[in-house]
C-alpha positions in Angstrom: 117.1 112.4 100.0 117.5 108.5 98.9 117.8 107.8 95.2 114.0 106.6 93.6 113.8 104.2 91.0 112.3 106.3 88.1 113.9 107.0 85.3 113.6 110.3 84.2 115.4 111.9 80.9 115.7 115.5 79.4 115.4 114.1 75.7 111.4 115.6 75.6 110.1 117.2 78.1 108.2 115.3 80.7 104.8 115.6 82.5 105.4 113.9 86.0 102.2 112.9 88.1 101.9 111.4 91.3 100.2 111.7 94.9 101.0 115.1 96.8 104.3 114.0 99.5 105.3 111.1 96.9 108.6 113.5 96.4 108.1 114.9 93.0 109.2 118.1 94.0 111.9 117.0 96.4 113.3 114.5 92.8 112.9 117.6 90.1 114.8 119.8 91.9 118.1 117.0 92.9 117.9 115.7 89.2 116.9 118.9 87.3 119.4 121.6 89.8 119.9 124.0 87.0 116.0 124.2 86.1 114.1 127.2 86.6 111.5 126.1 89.4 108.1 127.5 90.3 105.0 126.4 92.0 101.6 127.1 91.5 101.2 126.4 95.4 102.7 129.8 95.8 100.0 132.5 95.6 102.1 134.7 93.6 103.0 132.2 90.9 99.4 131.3 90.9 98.4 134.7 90.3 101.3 135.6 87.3 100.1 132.1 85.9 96.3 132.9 85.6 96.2 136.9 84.7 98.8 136.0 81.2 100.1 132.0 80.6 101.8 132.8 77.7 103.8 135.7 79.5 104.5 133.5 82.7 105.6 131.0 80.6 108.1 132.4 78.3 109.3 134.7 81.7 111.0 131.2 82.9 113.4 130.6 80.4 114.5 127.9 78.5 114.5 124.7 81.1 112.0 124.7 83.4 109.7 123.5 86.1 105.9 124.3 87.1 104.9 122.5 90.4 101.3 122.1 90.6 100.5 122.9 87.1 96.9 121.4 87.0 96.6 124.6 89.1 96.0 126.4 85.5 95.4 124.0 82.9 96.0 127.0 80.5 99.6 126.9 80.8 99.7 123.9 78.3 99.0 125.9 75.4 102.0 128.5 75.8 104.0 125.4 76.3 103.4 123.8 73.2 103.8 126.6 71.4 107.4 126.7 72.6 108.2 122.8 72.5 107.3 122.3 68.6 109.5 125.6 68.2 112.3 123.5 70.5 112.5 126.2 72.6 112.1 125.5 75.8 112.4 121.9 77.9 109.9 121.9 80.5 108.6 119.7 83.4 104.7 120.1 84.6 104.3 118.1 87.6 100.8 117.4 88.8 98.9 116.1 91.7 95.7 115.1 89.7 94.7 114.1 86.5 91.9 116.3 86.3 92.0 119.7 84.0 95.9 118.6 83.4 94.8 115.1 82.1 92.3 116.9 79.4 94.7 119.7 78.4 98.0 117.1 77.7 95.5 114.8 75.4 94.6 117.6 73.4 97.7 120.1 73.3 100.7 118.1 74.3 100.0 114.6 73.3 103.1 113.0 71.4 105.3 116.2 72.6 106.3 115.1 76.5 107.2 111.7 78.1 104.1 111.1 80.7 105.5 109.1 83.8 104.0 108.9 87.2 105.8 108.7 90.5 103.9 106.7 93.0 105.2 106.6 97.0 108.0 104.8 97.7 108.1 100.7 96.7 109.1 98.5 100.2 112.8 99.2 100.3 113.2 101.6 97.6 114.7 103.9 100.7 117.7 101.3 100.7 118.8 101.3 97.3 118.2 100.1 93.8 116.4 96.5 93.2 118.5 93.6 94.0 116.2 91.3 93.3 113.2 89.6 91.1 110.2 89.5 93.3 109.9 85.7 92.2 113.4 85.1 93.3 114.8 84.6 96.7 116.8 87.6 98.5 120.5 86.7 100.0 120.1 85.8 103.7 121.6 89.7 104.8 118.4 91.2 102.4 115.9 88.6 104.0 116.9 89.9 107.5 116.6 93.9 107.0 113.1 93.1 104.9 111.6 91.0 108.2 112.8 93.8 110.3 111.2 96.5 108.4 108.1 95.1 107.0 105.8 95.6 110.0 106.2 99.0 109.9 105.7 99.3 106.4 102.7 97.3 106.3 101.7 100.0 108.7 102.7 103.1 107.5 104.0 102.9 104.1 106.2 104.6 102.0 105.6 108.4 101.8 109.0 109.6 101.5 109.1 111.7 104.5 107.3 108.4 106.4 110.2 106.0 106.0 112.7 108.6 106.5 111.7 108.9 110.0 112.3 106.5 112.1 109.8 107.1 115.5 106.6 105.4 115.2 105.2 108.0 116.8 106.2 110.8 114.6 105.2 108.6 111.7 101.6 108.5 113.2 101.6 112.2 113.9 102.7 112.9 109.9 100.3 110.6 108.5 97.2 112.2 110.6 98.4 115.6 109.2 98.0 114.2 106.0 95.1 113.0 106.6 93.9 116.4 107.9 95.3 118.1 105.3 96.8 116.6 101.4 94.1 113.7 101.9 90.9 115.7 102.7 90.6 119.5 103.2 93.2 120.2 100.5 91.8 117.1 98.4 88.7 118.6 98.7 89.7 122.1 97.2 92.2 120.8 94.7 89.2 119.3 92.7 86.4 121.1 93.6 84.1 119.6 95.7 81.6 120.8 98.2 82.4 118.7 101.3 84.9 117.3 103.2 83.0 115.5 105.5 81.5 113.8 102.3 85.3 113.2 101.3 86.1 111.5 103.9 82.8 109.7 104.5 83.9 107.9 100.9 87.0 107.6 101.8 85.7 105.5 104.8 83.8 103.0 102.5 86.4 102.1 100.6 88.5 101.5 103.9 86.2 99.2 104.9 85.7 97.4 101.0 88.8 96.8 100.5 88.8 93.3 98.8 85.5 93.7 97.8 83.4 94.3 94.6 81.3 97.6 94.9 79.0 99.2 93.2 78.3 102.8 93.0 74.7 102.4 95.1 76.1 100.4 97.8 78.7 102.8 98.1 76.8 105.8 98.1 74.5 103.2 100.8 77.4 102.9 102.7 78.4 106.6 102.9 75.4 108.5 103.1 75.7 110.7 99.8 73.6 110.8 97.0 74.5 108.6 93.8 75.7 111.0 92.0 77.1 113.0 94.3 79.3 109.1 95.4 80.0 109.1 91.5 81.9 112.5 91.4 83.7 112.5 94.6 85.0 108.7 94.0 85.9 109.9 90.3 87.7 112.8 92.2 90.1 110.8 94.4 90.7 108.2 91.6 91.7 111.2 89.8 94.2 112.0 92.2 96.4 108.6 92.2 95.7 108.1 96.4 93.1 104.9 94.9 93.3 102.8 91.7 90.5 100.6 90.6 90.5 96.7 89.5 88.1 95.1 87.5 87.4 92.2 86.3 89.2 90.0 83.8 86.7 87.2 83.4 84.4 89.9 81.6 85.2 91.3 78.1 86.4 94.2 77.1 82.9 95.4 76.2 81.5 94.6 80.2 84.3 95.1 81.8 84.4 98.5 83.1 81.1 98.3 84.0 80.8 95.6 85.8 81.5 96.0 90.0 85.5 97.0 90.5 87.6 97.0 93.4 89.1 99.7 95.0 92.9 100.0 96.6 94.8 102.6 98.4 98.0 103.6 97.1 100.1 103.2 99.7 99.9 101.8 103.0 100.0 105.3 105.3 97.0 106.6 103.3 95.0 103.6 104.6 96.7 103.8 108.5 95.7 107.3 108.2 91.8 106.8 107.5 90.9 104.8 109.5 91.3 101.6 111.7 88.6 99.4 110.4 90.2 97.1 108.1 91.4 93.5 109.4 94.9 92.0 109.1 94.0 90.6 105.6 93.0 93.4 103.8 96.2 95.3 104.7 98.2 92.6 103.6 96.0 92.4 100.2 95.9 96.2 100.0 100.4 95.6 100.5 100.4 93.7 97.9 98.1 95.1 95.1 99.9 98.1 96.1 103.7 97.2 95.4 102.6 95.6 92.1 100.6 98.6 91.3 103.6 101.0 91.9 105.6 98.5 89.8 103.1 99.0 86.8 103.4 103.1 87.8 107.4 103.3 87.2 107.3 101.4 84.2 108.3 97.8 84.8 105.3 96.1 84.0 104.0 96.0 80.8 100.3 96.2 80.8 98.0 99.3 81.1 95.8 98.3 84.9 95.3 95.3 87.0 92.7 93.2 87.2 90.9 90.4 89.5 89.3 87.4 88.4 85.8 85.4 89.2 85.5 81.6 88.1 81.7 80.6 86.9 81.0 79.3 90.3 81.9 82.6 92.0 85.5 81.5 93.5 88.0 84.6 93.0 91.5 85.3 92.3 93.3 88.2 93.9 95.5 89.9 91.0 95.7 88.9 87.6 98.6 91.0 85.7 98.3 90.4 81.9 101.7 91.2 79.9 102.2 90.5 76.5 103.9 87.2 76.6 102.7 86.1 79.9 99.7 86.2 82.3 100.3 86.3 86.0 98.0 84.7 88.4 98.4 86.2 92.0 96.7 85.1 95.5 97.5 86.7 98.6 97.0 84.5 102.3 97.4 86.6 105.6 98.3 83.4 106.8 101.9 82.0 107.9 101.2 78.8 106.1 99.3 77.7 103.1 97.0 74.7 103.7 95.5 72.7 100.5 92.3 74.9 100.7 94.4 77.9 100.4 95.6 76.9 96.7 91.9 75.0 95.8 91.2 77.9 93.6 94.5 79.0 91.9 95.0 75.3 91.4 91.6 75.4 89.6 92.3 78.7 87.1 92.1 77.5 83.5 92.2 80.3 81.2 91.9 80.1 77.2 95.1 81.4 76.4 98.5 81.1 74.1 100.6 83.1 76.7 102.2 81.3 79.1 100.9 81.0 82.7 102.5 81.8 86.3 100.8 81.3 89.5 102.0 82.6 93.0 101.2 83.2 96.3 102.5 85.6 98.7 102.2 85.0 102.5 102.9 85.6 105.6 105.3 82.9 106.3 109.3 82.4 105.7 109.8 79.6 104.0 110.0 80.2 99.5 109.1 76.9 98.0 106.7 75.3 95.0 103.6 73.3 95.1 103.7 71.9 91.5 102.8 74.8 89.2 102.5 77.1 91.7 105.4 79.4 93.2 104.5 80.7 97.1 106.5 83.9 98.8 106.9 85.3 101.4 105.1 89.1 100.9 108.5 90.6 102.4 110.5 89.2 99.1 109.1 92.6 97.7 112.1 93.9 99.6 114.0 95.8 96.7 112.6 93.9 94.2 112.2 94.4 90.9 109.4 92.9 89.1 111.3 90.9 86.8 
């Protein structure tokens, strides 16, 4: 197992969330060795944990972990208890924010350090960052990163993915997923009727990625009810494999209901689903992506992502709002940028006191400047940092 760039401390106790295979498991029990460790997975535990919390709880000692624990929501109230009697340090880990999500807030909120672990970054399997994204990479980093970004782009960075290194096997793994964490067990873990309705969402969003949505078309487009699309999209938000982006031109007020955009995760989960999706989304969904797991382990300093749509209906990609500085992002499938390609980042005016900085990734080589404007190659994200 390769070193993963969370930081993780035993000062409180933590609640650690992520997608199913991102390696929380795997990390907890190489950084926590001497922990008590159970999982709610195991039909047993499950069992213990739902006939008497407060016994299972206290029956694991003082330092522990519970795998799975949005399994039995419950469990959160026995492990308060124990923490404001300092006790006991404990880590839940979680697939989905549902149940979990609504317990924390009301029982454990201020008590436990909540981190999430998304999949693996592009080269996080290498070592730690050696780099600012917006800085160029030695000419050894720059070589490895061009060897290895096709098959990221493809298959992205499920721990057990990059670790193997057949293509083959990779596709074989990431169908199982698909078979299994991303539909059937998706389906039970937050308790929906149909998988076939699962996946038919799942499909949609495949095929919108880039694109604004709204809830009808969606449900148009998949062949469920609206309400029925509404709950099962909720679902698999829920369960970190998609994140949503909406848009920054609006106000607070209109802004989350106005149409969003939908991303996956990681690359694999996309590969997985389906094969209709051209060479530009996957590079946008690559992008969005490595920024978004950026955000997840704590280097960015904003709470979600956003797009943005000028007055006359031109769009930007990403904008990523920090507190002294707004970043304005585009993203070209193309190995070079023509004029047209920057007509509207060069245009973005924004009423603001924070300073201002505009990239573009591509799919060239070459790292340069065109005035105000910083353009790089989408493999810099090679063991880079975000600042």
């Amino acid at each position: 197992m390769f070193s993963r760039w969370i930081k993780l401390t035993n000062k409180k106790s933590i609640i650690l969330q992520g997608p199913r295979r991102a390696g929380k498991s795997t990390l907890l029990k190489l950084l926590f060795s001497d922990y008590k460790y159970v999982t709610l997975d195991d039909l047993d535990d499950l069992g213990a944990a739902k006939n008497d919390p407060k016994w299972f709880v206290e029956s694991l000692g003082k330092k522990f972990i519970i795998d799975e624990a949005q399994r039995v929501p419950e469990l959160t109230i026995p492990v308060k208890k124990l923490i404001d009697e300092k006790k006991i340090h404990c880590i839940l880990t979680g697939s989905t924010g549902i149940n979990l999500a609504d317990k924390i807030h009301d029982t454990l909120a201020g008590r436990v350090n909540y981190t999430k672990l998304p999949t693996c970054v592009f080269g996080e399997n290498y070592g730690d960052p050696t780099h600012s994204i917006f800085d160029k990479m030695d000419s050894t980093q720059t070589k490895i990163a061009k060897r290895q970004f096709e098959s990221f782009l493809e298959y992205g960075g499920f721990p057990e993915i990059i670790s193997e290194t057949n293509s083959e096997e990779k596709e074989i793994l990431l169908k199982n997923y698909k078979n299994t964490y991303f539909t059937r067990d998706l389906a039970q873990l937050i308790n929906v009727e149909s998988v076939e309705g699962i996946k038919a969402i799942f499909g949609a969003l495949v095929k919108g990625i880039g694109s604004r949505y709204e809830i009808s078309s969606l449900s148009k487009e998949s062949g469920l009810s609206v309400p029925t699309t509404k709950k099962y999209l909720n679902s698999i938000v829920s369960t970190g494999l998609v994140f949503k982006l909406y848009g920054y031109h609006l106000g607070p007020a209109k802004r989350y209901l106005s149409k969003a955009k939908s991303y996956f995760l990681d690359q694999g989960i996309l590969f997985s689903l389906s094969d209709e999706y051209s060479k530009g989304q996957q590079v946008e969904n690559f992008v969005i992506s490595e920024v978004e797991k950026r955000r997840q382990l704590g280097q960015i300093n904003c709470d979600e992502l956003f797009y943005y749509e000028t007055k006359d209906g031109a769009e930007i990609d990403l904008i990523v709002d920090e507190r002294k500085i707004i970043f304005v992002i585009e993203i070209k499938s193309s190995q070079k940028i023509s004029g047209r390609d920057l007509q509207n980042i060069k245009q973005f005016s924004i009423n603001t006191t924070k300073k201002v900085k505009k990239i573009v990734f591509y799919l060239g080589d070459e790292f340069y400047s065109d005035g105000d404007i910083s353009i790089i190659p989408v493999w810099n994200f090679f063991r880079a940092s975000w600042n």
